[in-house]
OpenMM code with the backbone's topology and positions (N, CA, C; nanometers):
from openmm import Vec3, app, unit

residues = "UNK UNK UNK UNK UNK UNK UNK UNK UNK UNK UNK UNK UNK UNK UNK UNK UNK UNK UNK UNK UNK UNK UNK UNK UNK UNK UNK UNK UNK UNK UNK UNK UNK UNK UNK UNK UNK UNK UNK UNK UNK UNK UNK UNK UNK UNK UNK UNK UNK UNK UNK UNK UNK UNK UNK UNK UNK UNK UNK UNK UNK UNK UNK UNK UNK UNK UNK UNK UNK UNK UNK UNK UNK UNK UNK UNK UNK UNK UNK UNK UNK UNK UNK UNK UNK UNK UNK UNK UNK UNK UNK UNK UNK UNK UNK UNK UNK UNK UNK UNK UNK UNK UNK UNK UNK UNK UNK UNK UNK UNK UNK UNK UNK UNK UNK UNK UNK UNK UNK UNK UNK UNK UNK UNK UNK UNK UNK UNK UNK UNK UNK UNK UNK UNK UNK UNK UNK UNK UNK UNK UNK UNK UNK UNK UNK UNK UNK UNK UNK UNK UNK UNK UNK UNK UNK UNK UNK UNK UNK UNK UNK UNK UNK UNK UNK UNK UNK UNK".split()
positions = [
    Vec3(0.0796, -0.1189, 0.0000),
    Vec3(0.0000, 0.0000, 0.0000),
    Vec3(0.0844, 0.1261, 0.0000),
    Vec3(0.2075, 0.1175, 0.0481),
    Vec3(0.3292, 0.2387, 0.0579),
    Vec3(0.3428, 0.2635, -0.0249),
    Vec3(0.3696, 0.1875, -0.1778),
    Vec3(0.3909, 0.2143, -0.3038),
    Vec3(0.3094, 0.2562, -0.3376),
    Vec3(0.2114, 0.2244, -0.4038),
    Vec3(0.1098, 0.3191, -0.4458),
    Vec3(0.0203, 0.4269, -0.3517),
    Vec3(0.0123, 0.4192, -0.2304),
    Vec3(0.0394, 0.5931, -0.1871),
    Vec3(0.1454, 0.6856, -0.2074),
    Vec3(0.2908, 0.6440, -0.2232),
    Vec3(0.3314, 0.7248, -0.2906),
    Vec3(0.3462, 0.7862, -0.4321),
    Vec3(0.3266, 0.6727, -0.5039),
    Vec3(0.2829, 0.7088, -0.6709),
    Vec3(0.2220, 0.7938, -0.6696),
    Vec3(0.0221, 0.7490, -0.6250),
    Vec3(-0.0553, 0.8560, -0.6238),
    Vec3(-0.0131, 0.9673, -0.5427),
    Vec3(0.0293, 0.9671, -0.4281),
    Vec3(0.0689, 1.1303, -0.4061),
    Vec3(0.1292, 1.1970, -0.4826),
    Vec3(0.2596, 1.1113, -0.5361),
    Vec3(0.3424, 1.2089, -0.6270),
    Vec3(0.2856, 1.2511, -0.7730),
    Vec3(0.1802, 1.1816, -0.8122),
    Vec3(0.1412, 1.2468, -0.9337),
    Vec3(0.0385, 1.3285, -0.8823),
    Vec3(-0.0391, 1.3247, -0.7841),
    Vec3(-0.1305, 1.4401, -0.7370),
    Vec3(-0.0786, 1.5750, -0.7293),
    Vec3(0.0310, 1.5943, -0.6569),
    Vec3(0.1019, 1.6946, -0.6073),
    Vec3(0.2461, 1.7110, -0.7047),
    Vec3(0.2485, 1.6433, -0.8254),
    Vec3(0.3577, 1.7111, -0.8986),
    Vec3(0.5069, 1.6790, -0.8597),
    Vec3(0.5232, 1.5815, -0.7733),
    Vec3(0.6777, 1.5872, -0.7277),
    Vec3(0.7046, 1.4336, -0.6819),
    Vec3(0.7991, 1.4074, -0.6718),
    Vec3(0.8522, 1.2307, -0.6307),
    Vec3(0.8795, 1.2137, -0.5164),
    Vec3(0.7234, 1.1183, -0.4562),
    Vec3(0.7559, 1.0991, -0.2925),
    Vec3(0.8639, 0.9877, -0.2785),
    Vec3(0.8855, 0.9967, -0.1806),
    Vec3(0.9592, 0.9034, -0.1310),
    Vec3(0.8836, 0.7395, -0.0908),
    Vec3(0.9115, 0.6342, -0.1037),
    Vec3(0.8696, 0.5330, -0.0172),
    Vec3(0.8623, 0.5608, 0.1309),
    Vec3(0.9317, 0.6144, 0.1575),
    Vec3(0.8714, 0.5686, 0.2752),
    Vec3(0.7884, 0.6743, 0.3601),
    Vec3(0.7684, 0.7812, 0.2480),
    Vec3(0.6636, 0.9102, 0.2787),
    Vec3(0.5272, 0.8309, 0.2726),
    Vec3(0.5325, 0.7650, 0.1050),
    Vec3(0.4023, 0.6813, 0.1507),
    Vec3(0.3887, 0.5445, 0.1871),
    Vec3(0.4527, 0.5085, 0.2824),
    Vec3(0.4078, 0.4332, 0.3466),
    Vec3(0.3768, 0.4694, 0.4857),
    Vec3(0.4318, 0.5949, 0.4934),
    Vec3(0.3991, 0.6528, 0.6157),
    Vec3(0.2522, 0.7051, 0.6447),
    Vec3(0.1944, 0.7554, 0.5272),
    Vec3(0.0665, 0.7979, 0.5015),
    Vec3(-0.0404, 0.6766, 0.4891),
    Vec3(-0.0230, 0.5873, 0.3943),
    Vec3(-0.0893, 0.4788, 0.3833),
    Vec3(-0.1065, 0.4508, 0.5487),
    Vec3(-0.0092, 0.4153, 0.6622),
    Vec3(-0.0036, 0.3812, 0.7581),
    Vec3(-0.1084, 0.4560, 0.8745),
    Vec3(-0.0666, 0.5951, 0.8694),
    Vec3(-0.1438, 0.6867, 0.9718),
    Vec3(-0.3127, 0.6357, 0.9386),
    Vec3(-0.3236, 0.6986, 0.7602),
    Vec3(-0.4445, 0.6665, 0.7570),
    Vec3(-0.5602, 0.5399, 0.7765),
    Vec3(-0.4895, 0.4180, 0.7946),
    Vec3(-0.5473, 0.3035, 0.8597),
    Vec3(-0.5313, 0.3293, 1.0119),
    Vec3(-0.4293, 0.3729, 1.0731),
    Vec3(-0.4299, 0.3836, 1.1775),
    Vec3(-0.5288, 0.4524, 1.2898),
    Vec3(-0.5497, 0.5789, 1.2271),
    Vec3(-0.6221, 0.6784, 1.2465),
    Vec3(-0.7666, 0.6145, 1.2524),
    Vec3(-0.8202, 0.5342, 1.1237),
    Vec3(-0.9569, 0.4211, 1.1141),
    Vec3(-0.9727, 0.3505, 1.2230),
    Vec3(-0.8811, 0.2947, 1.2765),
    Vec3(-0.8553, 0.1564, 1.3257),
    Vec3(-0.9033, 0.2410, 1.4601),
    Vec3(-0.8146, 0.3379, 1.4936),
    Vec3(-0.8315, 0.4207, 1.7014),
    Vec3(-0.9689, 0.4921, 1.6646),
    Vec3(-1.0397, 0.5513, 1.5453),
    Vec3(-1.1209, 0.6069, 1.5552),
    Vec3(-1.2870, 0.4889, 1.6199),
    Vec3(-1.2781, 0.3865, 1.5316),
    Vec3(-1.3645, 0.2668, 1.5778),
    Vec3(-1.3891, 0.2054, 1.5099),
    Vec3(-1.4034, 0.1008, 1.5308),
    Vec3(-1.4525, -0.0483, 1.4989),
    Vec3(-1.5529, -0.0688, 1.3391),
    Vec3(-1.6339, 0.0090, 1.4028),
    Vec3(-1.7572, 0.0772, 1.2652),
    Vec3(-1.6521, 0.1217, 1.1567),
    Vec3(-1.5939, 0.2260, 1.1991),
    Vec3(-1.5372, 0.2951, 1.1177),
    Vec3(-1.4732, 0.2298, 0.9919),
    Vec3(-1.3790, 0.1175, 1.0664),
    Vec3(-1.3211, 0.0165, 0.9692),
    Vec3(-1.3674, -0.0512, 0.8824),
    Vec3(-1.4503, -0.1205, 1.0047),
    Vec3(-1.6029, -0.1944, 0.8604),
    Vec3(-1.6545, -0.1167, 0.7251),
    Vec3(-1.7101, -0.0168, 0.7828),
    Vec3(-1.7569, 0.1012, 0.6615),
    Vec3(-1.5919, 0.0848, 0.5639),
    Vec3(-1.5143, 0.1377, 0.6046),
    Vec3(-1.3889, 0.1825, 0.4977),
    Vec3(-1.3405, 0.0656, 0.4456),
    Vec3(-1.3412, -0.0732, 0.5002),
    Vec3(-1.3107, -0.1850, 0.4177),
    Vec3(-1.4156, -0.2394, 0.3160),
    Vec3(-1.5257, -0.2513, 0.3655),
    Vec3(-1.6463, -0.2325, 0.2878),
    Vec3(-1.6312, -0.1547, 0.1892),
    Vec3(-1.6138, -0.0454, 0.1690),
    Vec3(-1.5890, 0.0692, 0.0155),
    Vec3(-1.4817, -0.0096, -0.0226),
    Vec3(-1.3194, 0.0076, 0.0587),
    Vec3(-1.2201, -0.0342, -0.0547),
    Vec3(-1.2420, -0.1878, -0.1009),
    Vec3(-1.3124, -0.2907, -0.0204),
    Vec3(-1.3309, -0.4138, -0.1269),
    Vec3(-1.4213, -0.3627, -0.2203),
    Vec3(-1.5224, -0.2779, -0.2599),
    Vec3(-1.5938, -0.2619, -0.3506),
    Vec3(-1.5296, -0.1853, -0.4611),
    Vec3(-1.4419, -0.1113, -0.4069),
    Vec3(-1.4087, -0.0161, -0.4941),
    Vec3(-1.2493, -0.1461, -0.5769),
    Vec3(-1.2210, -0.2068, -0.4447),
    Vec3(-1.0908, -0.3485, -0.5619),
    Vec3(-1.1404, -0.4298, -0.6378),
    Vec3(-1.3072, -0.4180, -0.6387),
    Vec3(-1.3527, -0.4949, -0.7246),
    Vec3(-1.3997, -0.4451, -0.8267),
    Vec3(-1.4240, -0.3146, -0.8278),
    Vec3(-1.4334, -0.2278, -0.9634),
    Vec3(-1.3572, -0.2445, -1.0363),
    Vec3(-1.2369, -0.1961, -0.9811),
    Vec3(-1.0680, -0.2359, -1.0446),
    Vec3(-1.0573, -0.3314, -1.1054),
    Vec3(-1.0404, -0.3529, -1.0226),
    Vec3(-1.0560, -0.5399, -1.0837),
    Vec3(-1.0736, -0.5728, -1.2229),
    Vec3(-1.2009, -0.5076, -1.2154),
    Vec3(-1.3076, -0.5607, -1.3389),
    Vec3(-1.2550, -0.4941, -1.4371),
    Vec3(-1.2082, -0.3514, -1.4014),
    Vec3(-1.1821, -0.2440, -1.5076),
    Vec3(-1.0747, -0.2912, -1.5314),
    Vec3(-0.9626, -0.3128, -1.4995),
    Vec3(-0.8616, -0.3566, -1.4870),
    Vec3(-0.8406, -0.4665, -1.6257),
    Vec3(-0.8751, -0.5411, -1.5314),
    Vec3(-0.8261, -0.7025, -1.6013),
    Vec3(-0.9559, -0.6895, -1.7467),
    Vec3(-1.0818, -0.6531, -1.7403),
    Vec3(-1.1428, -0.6524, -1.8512),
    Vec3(-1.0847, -0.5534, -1.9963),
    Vec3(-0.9610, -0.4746, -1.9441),
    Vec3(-0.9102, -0.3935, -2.0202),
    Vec3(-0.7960, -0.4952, -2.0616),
    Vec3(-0.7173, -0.4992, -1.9949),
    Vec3(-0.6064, -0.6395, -2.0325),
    Vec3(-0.6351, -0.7018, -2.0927),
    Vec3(-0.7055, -0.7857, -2.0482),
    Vec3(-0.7784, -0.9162, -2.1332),
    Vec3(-0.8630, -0.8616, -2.3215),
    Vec3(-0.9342, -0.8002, -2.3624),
    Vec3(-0.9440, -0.7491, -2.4334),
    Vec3(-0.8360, -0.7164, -2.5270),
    Vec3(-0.7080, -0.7493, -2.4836),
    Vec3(-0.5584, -0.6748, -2.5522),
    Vec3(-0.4896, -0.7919, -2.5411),
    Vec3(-0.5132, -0.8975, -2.4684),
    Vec3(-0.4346, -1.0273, -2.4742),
    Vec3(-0.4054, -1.0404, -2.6250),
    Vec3(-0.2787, -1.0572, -2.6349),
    Vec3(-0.2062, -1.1467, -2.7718),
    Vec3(-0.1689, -1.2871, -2.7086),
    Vec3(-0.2311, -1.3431, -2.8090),
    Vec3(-0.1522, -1.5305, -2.7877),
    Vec3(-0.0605, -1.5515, -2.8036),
    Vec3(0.0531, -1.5170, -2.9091),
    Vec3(0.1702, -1.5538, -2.8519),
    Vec3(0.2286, -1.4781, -2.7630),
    Vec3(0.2200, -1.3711, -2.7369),
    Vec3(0.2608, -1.3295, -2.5895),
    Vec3(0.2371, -1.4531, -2.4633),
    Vec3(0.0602, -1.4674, -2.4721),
    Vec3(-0.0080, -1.5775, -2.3463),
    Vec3(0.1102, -1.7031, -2.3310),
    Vec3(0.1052, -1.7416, -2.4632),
    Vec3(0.1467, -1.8730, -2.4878),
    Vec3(0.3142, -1.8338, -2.4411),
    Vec3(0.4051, -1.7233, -2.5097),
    Vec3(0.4745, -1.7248, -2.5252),
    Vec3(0.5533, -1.8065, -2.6272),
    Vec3(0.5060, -1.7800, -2.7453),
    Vec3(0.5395, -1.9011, -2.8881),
    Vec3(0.6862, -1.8487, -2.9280),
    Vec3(0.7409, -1.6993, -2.8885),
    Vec3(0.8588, -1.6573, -2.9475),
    Vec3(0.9900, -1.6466, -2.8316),
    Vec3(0.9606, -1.7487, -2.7434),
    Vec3(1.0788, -1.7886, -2.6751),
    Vec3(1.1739, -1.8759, -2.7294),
    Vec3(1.2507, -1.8232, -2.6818),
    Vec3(1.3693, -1.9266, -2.7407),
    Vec3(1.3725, -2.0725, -2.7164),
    Vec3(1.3836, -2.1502, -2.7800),
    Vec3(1.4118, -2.3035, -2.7915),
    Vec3(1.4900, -2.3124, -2.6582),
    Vec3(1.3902, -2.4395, -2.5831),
    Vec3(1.4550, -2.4572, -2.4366),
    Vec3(1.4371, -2.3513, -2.3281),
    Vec3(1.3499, -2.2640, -2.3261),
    Vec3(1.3635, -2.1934, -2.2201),
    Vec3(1.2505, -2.2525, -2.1708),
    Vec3(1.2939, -2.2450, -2.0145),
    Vec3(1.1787, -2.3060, -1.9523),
    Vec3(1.1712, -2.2325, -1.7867),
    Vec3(1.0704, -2.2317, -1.7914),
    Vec3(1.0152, -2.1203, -1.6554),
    Vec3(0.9482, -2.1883, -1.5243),
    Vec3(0.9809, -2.3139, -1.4865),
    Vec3(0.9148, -2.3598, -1.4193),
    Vec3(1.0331, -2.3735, -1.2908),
    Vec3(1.1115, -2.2892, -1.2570),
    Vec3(1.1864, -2.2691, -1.1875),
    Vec3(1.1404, -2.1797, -1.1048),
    Vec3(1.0311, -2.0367, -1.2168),
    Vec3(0.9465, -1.9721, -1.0953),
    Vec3(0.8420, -2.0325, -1.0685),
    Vec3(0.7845, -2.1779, -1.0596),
    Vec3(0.6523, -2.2158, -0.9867),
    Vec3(0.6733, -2.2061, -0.8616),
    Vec3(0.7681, -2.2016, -0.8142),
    Vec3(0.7558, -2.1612, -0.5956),
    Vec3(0.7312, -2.0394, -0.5761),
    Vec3(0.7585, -1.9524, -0.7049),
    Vec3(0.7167, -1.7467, -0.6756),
    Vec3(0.5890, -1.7799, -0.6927),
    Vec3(0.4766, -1.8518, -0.7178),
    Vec3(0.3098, -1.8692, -0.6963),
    Vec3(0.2977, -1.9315, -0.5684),
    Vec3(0.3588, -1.9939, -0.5333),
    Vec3(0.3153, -2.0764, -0.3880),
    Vec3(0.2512, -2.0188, -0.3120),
    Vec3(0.3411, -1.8985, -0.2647),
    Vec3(0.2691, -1.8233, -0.1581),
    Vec3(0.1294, -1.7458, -0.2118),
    Vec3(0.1377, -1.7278, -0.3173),
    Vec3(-0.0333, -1.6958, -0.3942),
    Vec3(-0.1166, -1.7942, -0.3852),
    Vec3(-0.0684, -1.8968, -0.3561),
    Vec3(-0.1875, -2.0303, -0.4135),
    Vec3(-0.2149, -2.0748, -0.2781),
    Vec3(-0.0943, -2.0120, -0.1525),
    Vec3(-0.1179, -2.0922, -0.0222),
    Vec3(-0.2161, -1.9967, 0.0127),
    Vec3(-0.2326, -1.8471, 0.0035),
    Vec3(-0.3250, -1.7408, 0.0774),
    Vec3(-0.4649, -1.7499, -0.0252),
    Vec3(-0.4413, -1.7463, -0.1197),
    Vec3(-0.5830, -1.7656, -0.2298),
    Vec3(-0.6768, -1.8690, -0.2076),
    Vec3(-0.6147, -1.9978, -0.2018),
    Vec3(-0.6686, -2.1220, -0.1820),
    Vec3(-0.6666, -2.2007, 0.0106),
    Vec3(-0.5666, -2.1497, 0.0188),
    Vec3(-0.5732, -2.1855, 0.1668),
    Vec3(-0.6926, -2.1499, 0.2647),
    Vec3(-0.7765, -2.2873, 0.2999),
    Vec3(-0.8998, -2.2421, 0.3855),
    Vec3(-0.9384, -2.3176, 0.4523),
    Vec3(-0.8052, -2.3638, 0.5297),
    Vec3(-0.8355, -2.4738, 0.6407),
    Vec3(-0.8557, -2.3657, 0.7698),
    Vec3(-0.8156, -2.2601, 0.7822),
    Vec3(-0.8040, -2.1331, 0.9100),
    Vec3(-0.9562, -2.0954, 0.8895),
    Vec3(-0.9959, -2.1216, 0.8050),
    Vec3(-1.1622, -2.0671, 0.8167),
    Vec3(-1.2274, -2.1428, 0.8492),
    Vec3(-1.1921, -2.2865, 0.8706),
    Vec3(-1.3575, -2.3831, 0.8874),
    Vec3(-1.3704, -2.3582, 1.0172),
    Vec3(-1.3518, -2.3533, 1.1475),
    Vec3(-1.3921, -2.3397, 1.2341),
    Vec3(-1.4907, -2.2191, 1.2452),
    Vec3(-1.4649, -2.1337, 1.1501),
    Vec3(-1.5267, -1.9757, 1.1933),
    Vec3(-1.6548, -2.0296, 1.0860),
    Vec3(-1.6410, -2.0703, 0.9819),
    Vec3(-1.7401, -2.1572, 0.9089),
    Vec3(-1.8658, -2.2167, 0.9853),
    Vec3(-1.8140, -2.3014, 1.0543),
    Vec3(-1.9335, -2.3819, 1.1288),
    Vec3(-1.9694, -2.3451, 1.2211),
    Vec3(-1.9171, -2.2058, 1.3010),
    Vec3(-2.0059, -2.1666, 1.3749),
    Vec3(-2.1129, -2.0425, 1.3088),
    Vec3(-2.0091, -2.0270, 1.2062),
    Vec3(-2.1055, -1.8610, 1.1441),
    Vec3(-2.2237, -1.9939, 1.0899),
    Vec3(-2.2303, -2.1414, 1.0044),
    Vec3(-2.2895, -2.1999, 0.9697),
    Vec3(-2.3990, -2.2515, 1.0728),
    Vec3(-2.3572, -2.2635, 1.1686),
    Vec3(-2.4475, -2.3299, 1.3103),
    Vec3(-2.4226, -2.4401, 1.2959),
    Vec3(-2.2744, -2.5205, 1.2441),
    Vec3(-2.2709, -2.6427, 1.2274),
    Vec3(-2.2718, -2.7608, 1.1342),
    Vec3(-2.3500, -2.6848, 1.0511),
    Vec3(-2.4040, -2.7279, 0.9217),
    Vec3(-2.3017, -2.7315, 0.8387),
    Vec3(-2.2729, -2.8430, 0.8467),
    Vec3(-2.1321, -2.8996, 0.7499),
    Vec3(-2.1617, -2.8749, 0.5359),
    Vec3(-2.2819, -2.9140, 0.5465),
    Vec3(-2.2941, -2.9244, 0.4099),
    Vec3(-2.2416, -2.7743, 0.3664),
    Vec3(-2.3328, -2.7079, 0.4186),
    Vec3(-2.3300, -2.5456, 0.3797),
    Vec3(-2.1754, -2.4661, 0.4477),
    Vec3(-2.0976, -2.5197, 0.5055),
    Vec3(-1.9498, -2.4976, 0.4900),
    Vec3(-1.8695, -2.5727, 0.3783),
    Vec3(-1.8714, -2.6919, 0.3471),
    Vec3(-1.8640, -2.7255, 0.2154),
    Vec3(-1.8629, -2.6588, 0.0695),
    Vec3(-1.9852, -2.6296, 0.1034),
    Vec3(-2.0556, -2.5284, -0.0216),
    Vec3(-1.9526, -2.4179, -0.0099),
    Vec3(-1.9832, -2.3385, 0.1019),
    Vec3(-1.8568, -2.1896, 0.0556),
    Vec3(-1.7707, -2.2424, 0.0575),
    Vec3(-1.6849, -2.3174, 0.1213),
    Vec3(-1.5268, -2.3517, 0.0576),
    Vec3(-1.5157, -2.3855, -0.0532),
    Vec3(-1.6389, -2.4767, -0.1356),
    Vec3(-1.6039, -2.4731, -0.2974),
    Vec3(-1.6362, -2.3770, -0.3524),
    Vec3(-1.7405, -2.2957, -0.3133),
    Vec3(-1.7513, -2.1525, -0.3670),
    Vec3(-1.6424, -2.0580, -0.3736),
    Vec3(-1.6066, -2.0312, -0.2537),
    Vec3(-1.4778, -1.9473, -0.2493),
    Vec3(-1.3745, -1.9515, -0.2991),
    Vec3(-1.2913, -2.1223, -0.3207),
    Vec3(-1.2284, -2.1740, -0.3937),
    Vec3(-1.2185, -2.1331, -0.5774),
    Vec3(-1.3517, -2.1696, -0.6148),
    Vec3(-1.3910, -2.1357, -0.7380),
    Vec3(-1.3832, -2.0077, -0.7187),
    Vec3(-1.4237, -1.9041, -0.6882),
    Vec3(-1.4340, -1.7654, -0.7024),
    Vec3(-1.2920, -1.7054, -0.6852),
    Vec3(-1.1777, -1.7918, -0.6466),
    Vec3(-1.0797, -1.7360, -0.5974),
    Vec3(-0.9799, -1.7789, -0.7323),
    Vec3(-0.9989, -1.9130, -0.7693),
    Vec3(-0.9834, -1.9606, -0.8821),
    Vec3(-1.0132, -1.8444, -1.0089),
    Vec3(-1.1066, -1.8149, -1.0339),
    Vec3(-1.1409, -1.7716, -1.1233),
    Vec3(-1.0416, -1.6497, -1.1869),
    Vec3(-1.1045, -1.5506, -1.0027),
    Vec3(-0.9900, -1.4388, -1.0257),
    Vec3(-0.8620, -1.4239, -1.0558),
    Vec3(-0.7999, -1.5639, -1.0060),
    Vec3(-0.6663, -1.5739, -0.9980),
    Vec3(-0.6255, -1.6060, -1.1472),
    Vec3(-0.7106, -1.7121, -1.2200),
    Vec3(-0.6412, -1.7318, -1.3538),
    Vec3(-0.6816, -1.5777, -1.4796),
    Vec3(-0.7851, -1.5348, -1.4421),
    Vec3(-0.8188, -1.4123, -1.5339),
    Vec3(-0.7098, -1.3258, -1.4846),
    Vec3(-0.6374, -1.2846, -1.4027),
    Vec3(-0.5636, -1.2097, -1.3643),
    Vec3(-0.4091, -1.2427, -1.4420),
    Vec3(-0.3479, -1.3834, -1.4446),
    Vec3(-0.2826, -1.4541, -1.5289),
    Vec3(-0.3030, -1.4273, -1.6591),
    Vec3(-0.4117, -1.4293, -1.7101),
    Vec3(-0.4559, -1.4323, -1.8772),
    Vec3(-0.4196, -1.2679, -1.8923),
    Vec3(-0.4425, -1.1817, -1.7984),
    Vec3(-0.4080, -1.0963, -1.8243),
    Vec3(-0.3199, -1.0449, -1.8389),
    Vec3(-0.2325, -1.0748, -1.7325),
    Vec3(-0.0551, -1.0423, -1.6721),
    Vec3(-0.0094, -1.0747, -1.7980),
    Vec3(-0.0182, -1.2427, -1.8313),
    Vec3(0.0758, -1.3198, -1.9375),
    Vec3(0.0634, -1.2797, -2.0504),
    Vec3(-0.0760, -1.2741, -2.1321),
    Vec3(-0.1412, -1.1986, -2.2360),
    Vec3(-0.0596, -1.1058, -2.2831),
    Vec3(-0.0139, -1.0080, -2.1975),
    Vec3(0.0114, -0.8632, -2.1932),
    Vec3(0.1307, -0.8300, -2.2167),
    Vec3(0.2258, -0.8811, -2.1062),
    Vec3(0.3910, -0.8353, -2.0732),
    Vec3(0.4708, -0.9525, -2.1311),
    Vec3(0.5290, -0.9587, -2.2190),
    Vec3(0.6288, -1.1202, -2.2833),
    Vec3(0.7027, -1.0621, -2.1601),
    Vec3(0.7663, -1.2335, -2.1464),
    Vec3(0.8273, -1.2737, -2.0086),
    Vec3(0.9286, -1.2304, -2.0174),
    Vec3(1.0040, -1.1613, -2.1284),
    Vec3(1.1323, -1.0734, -2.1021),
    Vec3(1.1148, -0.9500, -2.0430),
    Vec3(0.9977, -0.9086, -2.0444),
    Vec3(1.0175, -0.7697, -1.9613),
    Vec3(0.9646, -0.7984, -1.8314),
    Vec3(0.9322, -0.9171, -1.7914),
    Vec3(0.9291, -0.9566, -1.6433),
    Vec3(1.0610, -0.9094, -1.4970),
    Vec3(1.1740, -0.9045, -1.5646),
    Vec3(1.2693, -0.8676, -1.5121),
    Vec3(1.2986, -0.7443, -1.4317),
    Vec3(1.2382, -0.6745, -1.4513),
    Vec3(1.2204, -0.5247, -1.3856),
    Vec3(1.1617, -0.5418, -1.2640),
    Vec3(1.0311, -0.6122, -1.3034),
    Vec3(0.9258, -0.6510, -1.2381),
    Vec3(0.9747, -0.7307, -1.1021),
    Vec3(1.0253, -0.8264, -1.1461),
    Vec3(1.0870, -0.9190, -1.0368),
    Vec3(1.1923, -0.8412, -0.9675),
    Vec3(1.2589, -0.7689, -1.0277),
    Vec3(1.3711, -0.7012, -0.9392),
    Vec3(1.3543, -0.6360, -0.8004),
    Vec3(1.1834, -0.5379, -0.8466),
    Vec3(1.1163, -0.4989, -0.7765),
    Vec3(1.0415, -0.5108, -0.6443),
    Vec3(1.0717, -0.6673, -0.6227),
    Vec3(1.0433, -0.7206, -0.5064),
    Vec3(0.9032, -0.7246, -0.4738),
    Vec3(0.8452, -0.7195, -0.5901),
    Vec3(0.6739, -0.7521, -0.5895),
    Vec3(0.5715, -0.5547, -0.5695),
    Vec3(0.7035, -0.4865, -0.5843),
    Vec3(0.6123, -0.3392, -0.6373),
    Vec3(0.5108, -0.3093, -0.6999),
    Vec3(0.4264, -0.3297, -0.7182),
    Vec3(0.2785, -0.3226, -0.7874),
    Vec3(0.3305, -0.2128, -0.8889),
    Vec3(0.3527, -0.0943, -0.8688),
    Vec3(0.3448, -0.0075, -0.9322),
    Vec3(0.4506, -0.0445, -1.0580),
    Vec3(0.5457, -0.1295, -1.0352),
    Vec3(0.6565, -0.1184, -1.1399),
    Vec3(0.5803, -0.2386, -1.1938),
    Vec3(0.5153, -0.3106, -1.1941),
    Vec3(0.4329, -0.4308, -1.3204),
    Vec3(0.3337, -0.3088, -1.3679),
    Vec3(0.2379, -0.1935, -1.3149),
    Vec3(0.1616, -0.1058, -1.3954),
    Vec3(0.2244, -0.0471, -1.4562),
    Vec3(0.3878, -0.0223, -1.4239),
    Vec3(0.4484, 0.0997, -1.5452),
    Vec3(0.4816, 0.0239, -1.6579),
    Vec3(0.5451, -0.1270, -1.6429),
    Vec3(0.5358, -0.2081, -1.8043),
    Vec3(0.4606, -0.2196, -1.8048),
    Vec3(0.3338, -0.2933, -1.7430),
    Vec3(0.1993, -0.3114, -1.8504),
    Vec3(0.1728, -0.1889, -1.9449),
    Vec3(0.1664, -0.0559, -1.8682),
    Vec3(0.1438, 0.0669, -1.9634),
    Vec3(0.2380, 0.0676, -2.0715),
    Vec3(0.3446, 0.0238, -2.0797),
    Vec3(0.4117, 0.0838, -2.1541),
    Vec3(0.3986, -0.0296, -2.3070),
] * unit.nanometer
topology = app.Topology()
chain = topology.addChain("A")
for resn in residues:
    res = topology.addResidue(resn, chain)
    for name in ("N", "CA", "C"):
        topology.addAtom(name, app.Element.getBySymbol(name[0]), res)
């Protein structure tokens, strides 16, 4: 969230924040939510999941629309290259996305017990989490050939530096 509070500040205001200006801001302003009350939070997480799901949509429905296949596929790699060296950089995506053994307990009591209908949302959620996760892929891959991934990765998972190649 530091990163892109400082992006957006610095293009609001015309000048190049620092990291750790915004992460300082990003910070207060949850903070500030959090001592103000309880409500408060609810309400403001409530908007920003609605408003990450706008994104989202706007987002990835813009990507996707622009997908090239051999980009997706990657058909103009070189003979022998092979990328499955980064399948452990998804792990930790696939352990927090898919991981939902920490919820069944809160499941069956929000359920009253009712196993079937905890079932049900874990394959629901699963699927819904699924979904997002590979449209988000179709998009990423679609978009950026895996040579300009490199920036990206350097970046240490910067959000903002995968939006400045995608734009570009």
């Amino acid at each position: 969230g530091g990163d892109l509070t400082a992006k957006g500040l610095g293009s609001t205001f015309g000048v190049n924040i620092p990291l750790t200006v915004g992460q300082l801001a990003f910070f207060l302003i949850f903070a500030t939510c959090v001592w103000a009350s309880a409500r408060l939070v609810d309400r403001f997480t409530s908007i920003l999941i609605g408003g990450m799901v706008l994104t989202f949509i706007w987002a990835t429905g813009g990507l996707i629309a622009d997908v090239k296949l051999p980009v997706l596929f990657d058909t103009q790699a070189p003979a022998g290259t092979s990328y499955w060296i980064y399948a452990a950089t998804a792990l930790p995506v696939c352990l927090t996305s898919f991981g939902f053994h920490g919820n069944v307990s809160s499941l069956l009591k929000y359920f009253k017990g009712d196993a079937r209908k905890v079932a049900k949302s874990i394959w629901a959620g699963t699927l819904v989490a699924l979904v997002i996760y590979v449209l988000w892929q179709i998009a990423i891959q679609g978009n950026l050939p895996r040579s300009e991934f490199a920036p990206v990765i350097a970046a240490e998972g910067k959000v903002s530096v995968l939006i400045e190649a995608l734009s570009k």
